[in-house]
Steps between C-alpha positions, in 0.01 A plus 500: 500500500321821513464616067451849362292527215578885307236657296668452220503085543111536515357420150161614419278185352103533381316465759108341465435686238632826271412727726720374800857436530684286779867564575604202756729561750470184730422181365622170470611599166721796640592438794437111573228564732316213651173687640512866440395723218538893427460662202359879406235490248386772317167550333398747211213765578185303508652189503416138680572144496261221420301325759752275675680385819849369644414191633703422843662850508373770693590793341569822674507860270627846574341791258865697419318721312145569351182326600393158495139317488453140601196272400440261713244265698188355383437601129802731526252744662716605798725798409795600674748840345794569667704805498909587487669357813175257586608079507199237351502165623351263277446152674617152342260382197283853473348567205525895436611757214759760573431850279682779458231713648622850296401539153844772482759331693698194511481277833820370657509259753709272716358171517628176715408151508566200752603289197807496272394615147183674376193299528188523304196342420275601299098497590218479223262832553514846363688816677229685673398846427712802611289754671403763363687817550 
């Protein structure tokens, strides 16, 4: 049976940290999913997420609005931003950091996962360093 979720049934939760917060739309939680999840996440000016990745799930991301920066690769050296209306595909068991790339406005995006709830793991190693402006 197809299911409508309304705005108002989406409930904002902390996301990895204070400066992000998750509202969950599609989950196993929500909707009983059994392989797909969608949530938009939305991340305070200059904010990011500890070093981490989601395992199993690939992860596909749509910038709503603002800019994004991704950390990934070797070291976290390779650096990817994306802009309003760009996707990100971040590949099963990556280790990266997601940024809010503006130091002014908040980041919004739509993010979906080939599994049924959020899933993250945590990786020892420090954030790396923005660039400068």
């Amino acid at each position: 049976m197809v299911k409508r979720i309304e705005r108002s049934k989406v409930v904002g939760h902390r996301g990895q940290n204070d400066a992000m917060e998750r509202a969950i739309a599609v989950s196993s939680g929500t909707v009983g999913s059994r392989g797909l999840y969608s949530s938009i996440v939305t991340t305070a000016p200059a904010g990011r997420t500890e070093v981490h990745h989601h395992g199993e799930c690939e992860t596909s991301i749509y910038v709503l609005h603002g800019r994004a920066r991704f950390y990934s690769g070797d070291g976290l050296r390779e650096v990817v931003e994306a802009d309003e209306g760009d996707f990100v595909y971040v590949p099963a068991y990556e280790v990266h950091v997601e940024e809010n790339a503006s130091d002014r406005e908040p980041l919004v995006v739509l993010l979906s996962r080939n599994c049924p709830d959020s899933v993250v793991h945590y990786v020892d190693g420090a954030p790396p360093a923005s660039p400068a402006p």
